[in-house]
Structures are given as C-alpha cells and as structure tokens.
C-alpha positions as CSV (number, residue, x, y, z in Angstrom):
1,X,0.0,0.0,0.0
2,X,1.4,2.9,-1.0
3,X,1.4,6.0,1.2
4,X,0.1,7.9,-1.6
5,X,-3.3,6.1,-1.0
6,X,-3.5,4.9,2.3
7,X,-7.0,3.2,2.7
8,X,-8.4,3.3,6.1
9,X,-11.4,1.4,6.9
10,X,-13.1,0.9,10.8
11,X,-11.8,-3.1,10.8
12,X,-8.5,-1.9,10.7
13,X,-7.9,1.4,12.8
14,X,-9.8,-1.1,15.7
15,X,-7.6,-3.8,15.2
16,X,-4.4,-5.0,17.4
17,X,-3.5,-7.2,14.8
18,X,-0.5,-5.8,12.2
19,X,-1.4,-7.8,9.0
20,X,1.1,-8.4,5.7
21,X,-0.3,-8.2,2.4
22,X,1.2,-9.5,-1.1
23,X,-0.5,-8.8,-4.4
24,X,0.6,-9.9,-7.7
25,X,2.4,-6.9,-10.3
26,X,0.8,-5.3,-12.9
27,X,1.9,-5.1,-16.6
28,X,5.4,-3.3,-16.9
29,X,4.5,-2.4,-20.5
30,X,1.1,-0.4,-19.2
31,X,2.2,0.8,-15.5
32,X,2.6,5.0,-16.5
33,X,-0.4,4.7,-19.0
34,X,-2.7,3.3,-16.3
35,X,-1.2,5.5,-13.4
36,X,-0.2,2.8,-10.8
37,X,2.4,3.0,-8.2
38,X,4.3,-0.2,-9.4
39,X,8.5,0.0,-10.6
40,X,8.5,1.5,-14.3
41,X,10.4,0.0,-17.0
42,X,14.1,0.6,-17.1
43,X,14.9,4.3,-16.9
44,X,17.7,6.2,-18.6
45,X,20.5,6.8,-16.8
46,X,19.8,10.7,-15.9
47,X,16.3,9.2,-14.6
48,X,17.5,7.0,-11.5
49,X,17.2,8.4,-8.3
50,X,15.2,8.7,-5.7
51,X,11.5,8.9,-5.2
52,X,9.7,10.4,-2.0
53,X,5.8,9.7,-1.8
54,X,4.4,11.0,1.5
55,X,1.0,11.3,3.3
56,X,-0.6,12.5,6.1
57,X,-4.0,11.1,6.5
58,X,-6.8,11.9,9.8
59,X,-8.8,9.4,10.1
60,X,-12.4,10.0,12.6
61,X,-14.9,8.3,14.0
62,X,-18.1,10.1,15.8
63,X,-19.2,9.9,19.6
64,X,-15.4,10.8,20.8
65,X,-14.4,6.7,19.0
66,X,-11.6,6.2,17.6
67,X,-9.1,8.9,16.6
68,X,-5.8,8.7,14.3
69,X,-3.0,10.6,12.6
70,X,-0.7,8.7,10.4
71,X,2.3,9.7,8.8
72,X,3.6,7.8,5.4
73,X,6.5,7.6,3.5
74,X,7.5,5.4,0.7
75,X,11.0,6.3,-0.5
76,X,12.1,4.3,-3.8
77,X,15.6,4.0,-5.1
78,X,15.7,3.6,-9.3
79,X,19.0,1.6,-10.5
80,X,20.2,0.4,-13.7
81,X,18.8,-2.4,-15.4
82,X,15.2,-1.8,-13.7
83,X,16.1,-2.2,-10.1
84,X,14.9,-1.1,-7.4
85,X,15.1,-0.3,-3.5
86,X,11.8,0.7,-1.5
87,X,11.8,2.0,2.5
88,X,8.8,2.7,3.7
89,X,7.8,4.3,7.2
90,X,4.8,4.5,8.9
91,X,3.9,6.6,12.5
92,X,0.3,6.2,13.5
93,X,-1.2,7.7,16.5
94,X,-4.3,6.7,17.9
95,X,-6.6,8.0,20.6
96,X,-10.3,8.2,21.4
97,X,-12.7,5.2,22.5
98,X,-13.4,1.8,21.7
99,X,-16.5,-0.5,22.1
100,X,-15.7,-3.1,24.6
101,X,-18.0,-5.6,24.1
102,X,-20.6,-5.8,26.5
103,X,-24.0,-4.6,25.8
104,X,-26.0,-1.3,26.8
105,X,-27.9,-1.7,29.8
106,X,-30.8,0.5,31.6
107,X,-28.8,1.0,34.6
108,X,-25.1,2.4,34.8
109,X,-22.3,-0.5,34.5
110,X,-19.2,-0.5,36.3
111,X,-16.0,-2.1,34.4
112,X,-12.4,-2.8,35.4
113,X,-10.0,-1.6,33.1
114,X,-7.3,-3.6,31.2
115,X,-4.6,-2.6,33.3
116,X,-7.0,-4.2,36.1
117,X,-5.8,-1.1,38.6
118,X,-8.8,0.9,38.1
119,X,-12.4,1.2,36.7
120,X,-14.7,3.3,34.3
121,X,-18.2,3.9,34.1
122,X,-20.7,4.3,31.2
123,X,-23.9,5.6,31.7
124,X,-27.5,3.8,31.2
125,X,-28.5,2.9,27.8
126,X,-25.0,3.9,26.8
127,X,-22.9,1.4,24.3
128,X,-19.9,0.8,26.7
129,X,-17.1,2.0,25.7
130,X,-13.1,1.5,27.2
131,X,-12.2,5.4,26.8
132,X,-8.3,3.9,27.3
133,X,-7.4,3.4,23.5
134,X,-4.2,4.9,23.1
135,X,-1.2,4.0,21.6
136,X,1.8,4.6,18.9
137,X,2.8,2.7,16.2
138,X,6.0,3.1,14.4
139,X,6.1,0.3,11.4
140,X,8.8,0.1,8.9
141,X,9.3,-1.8,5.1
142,X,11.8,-2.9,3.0
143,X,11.8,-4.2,-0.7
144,X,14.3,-4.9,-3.5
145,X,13.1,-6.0,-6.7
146,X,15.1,-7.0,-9.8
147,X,15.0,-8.5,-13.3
148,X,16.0,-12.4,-13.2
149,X,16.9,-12.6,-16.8
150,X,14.6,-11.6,-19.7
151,X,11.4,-12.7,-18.2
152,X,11.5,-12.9,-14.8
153,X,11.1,-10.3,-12.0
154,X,12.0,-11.2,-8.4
155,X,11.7,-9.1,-5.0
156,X,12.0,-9.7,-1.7
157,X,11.3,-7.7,1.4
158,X,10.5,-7.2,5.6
159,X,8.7,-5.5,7.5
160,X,8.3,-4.6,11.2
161,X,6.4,-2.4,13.5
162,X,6.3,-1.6,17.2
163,X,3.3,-1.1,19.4
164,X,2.3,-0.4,22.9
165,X,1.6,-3.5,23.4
166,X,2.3,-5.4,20.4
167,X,5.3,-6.3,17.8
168,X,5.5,-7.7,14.3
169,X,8.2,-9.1,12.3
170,X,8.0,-9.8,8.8
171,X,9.7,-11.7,5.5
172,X,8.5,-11.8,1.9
173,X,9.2,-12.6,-1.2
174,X,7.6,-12.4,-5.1
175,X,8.5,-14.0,-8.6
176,X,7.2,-13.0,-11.6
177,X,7.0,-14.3,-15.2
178,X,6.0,-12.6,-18.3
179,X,4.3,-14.4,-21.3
180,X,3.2,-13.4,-25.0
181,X,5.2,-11.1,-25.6
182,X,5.0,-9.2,-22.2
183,X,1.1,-9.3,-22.3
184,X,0.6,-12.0,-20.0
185,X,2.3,-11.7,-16.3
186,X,2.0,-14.9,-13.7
187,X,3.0,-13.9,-10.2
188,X,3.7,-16.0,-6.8
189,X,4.2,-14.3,-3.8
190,X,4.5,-15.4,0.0
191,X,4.5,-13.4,2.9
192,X,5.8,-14.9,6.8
193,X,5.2,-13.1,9.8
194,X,5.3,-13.0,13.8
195,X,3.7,-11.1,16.1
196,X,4.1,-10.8,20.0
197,X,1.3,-9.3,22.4
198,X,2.0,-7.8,25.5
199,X,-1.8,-6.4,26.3
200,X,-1.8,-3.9,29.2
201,X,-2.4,-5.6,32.3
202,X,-1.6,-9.0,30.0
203,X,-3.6,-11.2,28.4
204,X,-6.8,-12.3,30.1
205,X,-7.6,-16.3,29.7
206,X,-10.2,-16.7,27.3
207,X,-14.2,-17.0,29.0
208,X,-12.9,-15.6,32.3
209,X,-14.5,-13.3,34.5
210,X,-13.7,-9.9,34.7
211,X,-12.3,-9.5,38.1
212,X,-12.1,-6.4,40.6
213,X,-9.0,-3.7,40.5
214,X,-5.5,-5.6,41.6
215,X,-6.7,-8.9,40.9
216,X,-4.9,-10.4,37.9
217,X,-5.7,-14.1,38.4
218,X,-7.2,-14.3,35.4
219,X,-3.9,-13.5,33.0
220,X,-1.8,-15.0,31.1
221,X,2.2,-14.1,29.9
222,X,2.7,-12.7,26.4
223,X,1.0,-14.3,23.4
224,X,2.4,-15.2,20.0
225,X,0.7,-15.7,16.8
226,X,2.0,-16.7,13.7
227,X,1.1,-15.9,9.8
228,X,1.4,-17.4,6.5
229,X,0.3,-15.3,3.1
230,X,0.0,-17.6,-0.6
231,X,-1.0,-15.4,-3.3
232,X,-0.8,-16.1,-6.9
233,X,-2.4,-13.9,-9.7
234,X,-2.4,-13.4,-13.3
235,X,-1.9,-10.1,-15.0
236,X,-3.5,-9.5,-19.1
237,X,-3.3,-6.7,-21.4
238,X,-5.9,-7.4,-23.5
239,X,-6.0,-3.9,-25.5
240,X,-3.8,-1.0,-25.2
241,X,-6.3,0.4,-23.0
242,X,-7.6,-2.6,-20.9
243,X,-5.7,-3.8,-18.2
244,X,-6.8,-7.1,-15.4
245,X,-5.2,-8.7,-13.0
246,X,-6.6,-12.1,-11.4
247,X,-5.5,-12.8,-7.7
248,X,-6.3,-15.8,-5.1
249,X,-4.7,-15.5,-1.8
250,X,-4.1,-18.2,1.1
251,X,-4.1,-17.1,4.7
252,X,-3.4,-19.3,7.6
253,X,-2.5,-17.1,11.2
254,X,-2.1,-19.6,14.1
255,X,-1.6,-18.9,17.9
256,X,-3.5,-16.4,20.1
257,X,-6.0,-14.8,17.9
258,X,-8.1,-12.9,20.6
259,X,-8.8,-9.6,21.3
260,X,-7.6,-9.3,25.0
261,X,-9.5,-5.8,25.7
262,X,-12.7,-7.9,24.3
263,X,-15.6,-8.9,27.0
264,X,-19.2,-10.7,26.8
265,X,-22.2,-9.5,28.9
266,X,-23.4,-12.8,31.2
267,X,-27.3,-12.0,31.1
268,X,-30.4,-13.1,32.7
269,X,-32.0,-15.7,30.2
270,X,-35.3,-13.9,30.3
271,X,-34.7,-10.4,30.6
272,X,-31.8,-10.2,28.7
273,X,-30.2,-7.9,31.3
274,X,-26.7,-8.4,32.7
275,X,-26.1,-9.7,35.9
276,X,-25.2,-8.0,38.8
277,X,-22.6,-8.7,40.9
278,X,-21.7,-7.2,44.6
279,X,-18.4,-9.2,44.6
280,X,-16.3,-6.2,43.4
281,X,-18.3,-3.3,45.2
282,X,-17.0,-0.2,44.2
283,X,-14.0,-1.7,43.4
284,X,-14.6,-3.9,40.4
285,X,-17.2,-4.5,38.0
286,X,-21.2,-4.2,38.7
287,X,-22.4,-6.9,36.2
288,X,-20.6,-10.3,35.4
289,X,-18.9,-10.2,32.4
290,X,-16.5,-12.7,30.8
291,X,-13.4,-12.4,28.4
292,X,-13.9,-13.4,24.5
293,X,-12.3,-16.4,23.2
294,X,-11.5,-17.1,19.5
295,X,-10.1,-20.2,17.8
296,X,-6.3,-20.3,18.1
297,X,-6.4,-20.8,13.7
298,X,-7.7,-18.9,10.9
299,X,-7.8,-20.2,7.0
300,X,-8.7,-17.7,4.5
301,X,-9.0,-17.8,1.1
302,X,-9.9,-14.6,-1.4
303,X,-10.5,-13.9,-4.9
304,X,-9.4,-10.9,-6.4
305,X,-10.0,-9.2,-9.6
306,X,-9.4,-5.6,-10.8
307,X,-9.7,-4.0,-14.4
308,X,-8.0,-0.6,-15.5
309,X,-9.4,0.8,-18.3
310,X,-7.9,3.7,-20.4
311,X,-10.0,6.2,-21.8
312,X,-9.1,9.3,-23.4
313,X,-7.0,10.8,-20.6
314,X,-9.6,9.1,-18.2
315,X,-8.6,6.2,-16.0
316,X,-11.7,3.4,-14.9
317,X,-10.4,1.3,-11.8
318,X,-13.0,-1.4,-10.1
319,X,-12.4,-4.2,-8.3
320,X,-13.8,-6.9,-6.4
321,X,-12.7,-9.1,-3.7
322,X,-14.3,-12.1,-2.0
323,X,-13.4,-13.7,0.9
324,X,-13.8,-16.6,3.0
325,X,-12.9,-18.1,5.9
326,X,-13.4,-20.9,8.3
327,X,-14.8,-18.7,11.1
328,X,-18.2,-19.1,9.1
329,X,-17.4,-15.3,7.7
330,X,-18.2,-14.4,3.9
331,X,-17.2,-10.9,2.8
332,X,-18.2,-8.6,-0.6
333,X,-15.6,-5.9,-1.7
334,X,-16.7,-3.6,-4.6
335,X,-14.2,-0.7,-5.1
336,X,-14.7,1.9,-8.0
337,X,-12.4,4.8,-8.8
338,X,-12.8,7.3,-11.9
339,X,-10.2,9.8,-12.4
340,X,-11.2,12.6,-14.6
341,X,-8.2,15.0,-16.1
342,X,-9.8,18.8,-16.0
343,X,-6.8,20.0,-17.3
344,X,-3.2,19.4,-18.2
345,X,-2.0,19.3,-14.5
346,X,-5.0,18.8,-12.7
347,X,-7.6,15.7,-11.8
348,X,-10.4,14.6,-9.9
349,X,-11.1,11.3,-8.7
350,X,-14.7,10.2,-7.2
351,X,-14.4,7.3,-5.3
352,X,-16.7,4.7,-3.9
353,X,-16.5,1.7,-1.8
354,X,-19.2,-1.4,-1.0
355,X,-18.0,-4.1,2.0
356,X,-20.5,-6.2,3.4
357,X,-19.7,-9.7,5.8
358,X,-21.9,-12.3,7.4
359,X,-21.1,-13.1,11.4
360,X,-18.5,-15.5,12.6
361,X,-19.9,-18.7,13.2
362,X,-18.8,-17.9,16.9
363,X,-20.2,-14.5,17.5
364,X,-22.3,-14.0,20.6
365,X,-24.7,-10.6,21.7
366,X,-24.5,-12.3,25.5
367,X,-24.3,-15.5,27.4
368,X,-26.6,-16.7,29.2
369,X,-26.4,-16.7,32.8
370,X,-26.2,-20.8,34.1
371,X,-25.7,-22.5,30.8
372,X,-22.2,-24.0,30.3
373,X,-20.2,-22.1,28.6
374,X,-19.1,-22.5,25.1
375,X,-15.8,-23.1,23.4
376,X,-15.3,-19.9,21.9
377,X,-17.8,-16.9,21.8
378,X,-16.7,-12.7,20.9
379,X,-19.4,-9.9,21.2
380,X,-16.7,-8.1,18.7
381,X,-18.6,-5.8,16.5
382,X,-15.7,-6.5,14.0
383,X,-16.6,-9.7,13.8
384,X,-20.6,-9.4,13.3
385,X,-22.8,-8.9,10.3
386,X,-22.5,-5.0,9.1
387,X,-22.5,-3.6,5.3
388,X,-20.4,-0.2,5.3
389,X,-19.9,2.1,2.7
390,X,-16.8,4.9,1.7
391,X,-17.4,7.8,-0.7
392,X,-15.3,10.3,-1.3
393,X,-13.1,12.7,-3.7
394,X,-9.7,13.0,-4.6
395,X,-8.5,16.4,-6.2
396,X,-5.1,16.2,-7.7
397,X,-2.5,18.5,-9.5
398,X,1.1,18.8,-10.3
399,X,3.2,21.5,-9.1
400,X,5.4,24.2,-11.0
401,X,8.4,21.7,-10.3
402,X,6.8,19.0,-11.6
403,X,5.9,17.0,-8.2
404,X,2.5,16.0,-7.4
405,X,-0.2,16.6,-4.7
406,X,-3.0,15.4,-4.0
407,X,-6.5,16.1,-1.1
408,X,-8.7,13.1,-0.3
409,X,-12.2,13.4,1.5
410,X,-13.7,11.1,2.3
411,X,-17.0,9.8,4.4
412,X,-17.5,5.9,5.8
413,X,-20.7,4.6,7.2
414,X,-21.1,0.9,8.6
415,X,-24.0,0.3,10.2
416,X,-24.5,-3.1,11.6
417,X,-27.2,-5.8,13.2
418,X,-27.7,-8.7,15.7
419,X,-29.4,-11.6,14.4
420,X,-32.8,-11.9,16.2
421,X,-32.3,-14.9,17.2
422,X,-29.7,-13.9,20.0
423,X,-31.7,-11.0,21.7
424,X,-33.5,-11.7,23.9
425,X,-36.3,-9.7,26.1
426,X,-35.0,-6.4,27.2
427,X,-32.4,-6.4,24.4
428,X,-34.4,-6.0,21.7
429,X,-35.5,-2.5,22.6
430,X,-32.3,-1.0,23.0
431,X,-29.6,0.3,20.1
432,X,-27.3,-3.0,20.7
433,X,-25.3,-2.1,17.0
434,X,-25.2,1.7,16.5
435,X,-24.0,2.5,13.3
436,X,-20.6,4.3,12.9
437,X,-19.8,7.2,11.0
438,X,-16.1,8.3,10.2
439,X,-14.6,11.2,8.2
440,X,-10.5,10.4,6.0
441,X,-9.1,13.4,5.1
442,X,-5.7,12.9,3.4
443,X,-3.2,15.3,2.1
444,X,-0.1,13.4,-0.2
445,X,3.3,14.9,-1.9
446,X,5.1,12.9,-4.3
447,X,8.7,14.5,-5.8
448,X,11.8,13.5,-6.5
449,X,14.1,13.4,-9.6
C-alpha cells in the first residue's frame, strides 16, 4: 500500500492485529499509462534516483471513538537495469474510544480496566465504551526488486512495527513471469510473519470473569501468533487500454487470535439484562462479564480481480474481492475509482467503496447466565454482520516543479445488526449495534528526480 493512497477502513484502525499483504504486479508495458504506483520500466541513466511519496492522512470516528493521525512515506531508489530499493515508514497515533464488548444496559455499569488497577463507568442505555485506546505505532518496510533474466522479475522484502503493546516481524518474497510477448504476467508471492502481544495488564484467559481492580488471576504471559500469506495472480493486457489482473490468496495465522480488551455480557436468560454482581463493590465491576475467546487458527482464502481501463486521458479502476474463511465469515468488496483530467496538470477522482460480511460462526450478543459455557464466543462488532460504505473525492495537481499533490475526503458509514435470534427480552428495545460514521481526510506529496 502505498502512502500515496492509504486506505483506512473501521476493521482496521480497531484492530491490534499488524497484517502483511502481497499482491501480484501489474503489466510493466502499461504501469505510466494506467497511473499505478508499481516499478517502471528501465529508466535512462539521468532518470535514477530517488523517489519520495508521502502522506498525512486523519482518520475519525463520531461519539469521541476512535481517533488517528498517520504519517507515510515510501521512498524508492531507481537503478540500472530496472532495479529497485523501497523504504517505507509508517507513524500512527491513535486516541479516542473503543466498544468493549458488553451490551448497553438500563442502569449504569461499572468495568475494570485492562490494566485491572482501576475502573470506568458508562452511563444507562450507553454502548460501553473503554475510553483507554491509546497507543503509537512506528512500522517500517523494506523491498528490492530486480529482473531475473529476460522474463522474470524477483523481489523480496521485511517489515516490522512496534506497538504499545504489540510487535510484528515480517519476511517476503515475489516471482514473476511474463508471457506473450509481455502481455501476460503470472505472479507467486509469500509473505511470513510474527507477532508478540503484551496487552496492558496481560492477556486475560479466554471466558474468564472480569475480576475487581489488583486482581490479575485471570492473565496470562505474552502471546504469539503466527502468519502465512500464498498469493498467486495473473496479469493480461488485452488492449492497449484494458488492463486485469486475477488474484487468489491463502491465509493461515495460528496462535492467540483474541482480542484481549474484548468482553461478553453474562445476562439473565429472560430479561436479557446483565447480571449484577456485589463481589467487586466499588472496586470492580457491577455486572458479570466474561473475556472473548476465538479459535487459536484462521484459514482464509480470497479472490481478487481488478480491471484498469484507459479512456481518453480518463482512467476506470473497479475491483472486487471475496473472501472466505473458516470462522463461518463471507465478505463482498466492490471498489470503484474514476479519475477525470480537467486539465493538463489537474484531476479529480470520485471514489466509492461497497463491503459487506456475514457473522462469525462464533459471535455472541451475550451469554446466558447458568448455561455451560461455550468453546469460543466474541461480542466483537468486527466480527458481526454489518454492510459499510466509503465515498469520497480525490483532487489532484502537479506543481510548477513538476511533483504531485494530492487532497482526499472522504466519508465511511457501517452500520450493523444482531441476528434476532440472539436477543433476547430487554435487548431488543435497545440500540445494541449503533452505526458508525467516520470522516478520512488525506493530504499526499510525491517529488523526487
């Protein structure tokens, strides 16, 4: 992802887990025609050099949420014989508040915070929210990519980033192929990572009770997880002004997969209300409530495809992306991008951006008070039925030097449900799923050479 088009979506400014991604190269032949931020053919000489492409993107969410300020920049050294280096550097900060699992309630409820030293209410009828969310991230890439003969293109790369309360370490690597007289491009790529967790006040033991303020009998040490990225994709040129690329992806993280700052309401089977407790007093939480547990292994598989069409000076970009996995969740990406010249050194690009998903097989509104608990259950938002939706603009123009900038507005809206079948009496007259809104403003500077 370059930092020229950082795309910011709820899932992943909520998120703990640092992700890799591979994707399979476009065309060489058609990369400057179709605008995309992939290595150009081999310069001239006076051409190599460096490359800066920088951003600075706020991203917002309503009711005080979530909060963030990232910085991006994607420096690219051009050699001879088309190669080239790429360091990329990411700061993120984040603030604001985050949904913490457990559901609104008529009467105030009383939580203990992760750090288990002290507690937070949120008022009646109120979604609870953990008002704690704070943290830095500092994540840094590396890439070369070279030719491997007259065909073949090879890169390799690693990332890491640095967290709070969590690390990543990553390796990757990419081999390419071109066909029919540089039409046809077939790409394999394979991406390694792992991640350490050190959650504030450490990791609570999946399904166990929030306890009061000192009392960390419920945690565990740090947690690893481990993940392994497949992805191979095929890249035609059918015209001189039709481009498509064809992408399936393999993705299999094992180890602790939980959220740790995640919780489930325990609630009376007939009411629906949580439970009070007078354990805790004014020292830990008023209603029972337990810590989610996921599986310790996710498979996923996707389908991508995107077409770039050329017409006139006018660029058509849409994509679609599928995905499965074996958490029972099925998700819809439509993405569609239209950049319009207005004059030599100026564009505007409307933007517009469908994702919908079905619920993990394990998500839970509540648990019922005296039935044995299950396996695995997460009250995770993230991980519940919800369609969202981005729309924006992206105005664009090219300097008197020759560099380019670029402003990007944009709105998201996700708005989400419960199936019916899990609320029960007193639930279902309350906003259990209130939808989100979120302004991305983005402001990007590319120069160099």
């Amino acid at each position: 992802m370059v930092a020229a088009d950082v795309a910011v979506t709820k899932g992943s400014m909520m998120s703990n887990n640092s992700k890799l991604s591979i994707s399979g190269a476009l065309a060489a032949a058609t990369c400057t025609l179709l605008g995309s931020g992939l290595p150009e053919p081999v310069q001239a000489q006076e051409d190599a050099g460096w490359d800066f492409n920088t951003a600075l993107l706020y991203y917002g969410e309503d009711a005080d949420r979530v909060q963030d300020l990232s910085l991006n920049v994607l420096a690219r050294r051009t050699f001879l014989d088309d190669k080239f280096l790429s360091l990329g550097l990411t700061v993120d900060a984040l603030t604001g508040a985050s949904p913490n699992g457990a559901l609104p309630q008529s009467g105030a409820q009383t939580f203990t915070r992760p750090s288990g030293e002290k507690t937070y209410t949120t008022p009646a009828n109120e979604l609870p929210l953990d008002d704690t969310f704070l943290d830095t991230r500092v994540a840094l890439t590396a890439s070369w990519q070279q030719p491997l003969g007259r065909l073949f293109q090879f890169s390799v790369g690693a990332s890491a980033s640095a967290e709070y309360d969590y690390t990543h370490a990553g390796l990757n690597a990419k081999l390419a192929r071109d066909f029919n007289l540089r039409n046809t491009t077939v790409s394999a790529g394979i991406a390694v990572a792992h991640d350490t967790l050190d959650p504030v006040g450490k990791a609570p033991i999946g399904l166990a009770p929030m306890l009061g303020e000192e009392d960390l009998s419920n945690r565990m040490g740090d947690q690893t997880k481990d993940v392994l990225d497949v992805v191979f994709g095929i890249t035609q040129v059918f015209t001189k002004n039709l481009l498509m690329q064809f992408n399936y992806s393999y993705s299999d993280a094992s180890g602790y997969l939980n959220d740790p700052y995640k919780i489930l309401s325990i609630v009376d089977g007939v009411s629906g209300d949580a439970i009070p407790t007078n354990q805790f007093g004014n020292d830990g939480p008023s209603q029972l409530n337990v810590y989610e547990n996921r599986p310790d292994e996710r498979v996923k598989h996707s389908l991508f495809t995107q077409a770039k069409y050329y017409m006139g000076g006018k660029v058509l970009d849409v994509s679609y992306r599928y995905m499965t996995d074996d958490w029972e969740i099925d998700s819809h990406t439509v993405d569609l991008r239209y950049r319009w010249p207005v004059s030599d050194k100026r564009y505007v690009e409307p933007h517009v951006r469908f994702y919908t998903q079905s619920e993990a097989e394990f998500y839970r509104a509540s648990l019922i008070d005296g039935q044995v608990l299950p396996e695995y259950a997460s009250a995770d938002y993230r991980l519940g039925n919800f369609d969202a939706i981005t729309a924006g603009l992206k105005y664009g123009w090219k300097t008197g030097g020759g560099n380019d900038m670029s402003v990007r507005l944009e709105f998201y809206q996700q708005s989400g449900s419960i199936p019916s079948g899990q609320l029960i009496g007193n639930q279902l007259g309350r906003d259990n799923y209130p939808d989100l809104n979120a302004i991305i403003l983005q402001y990007s500077y590319r120069f160099g050479r």
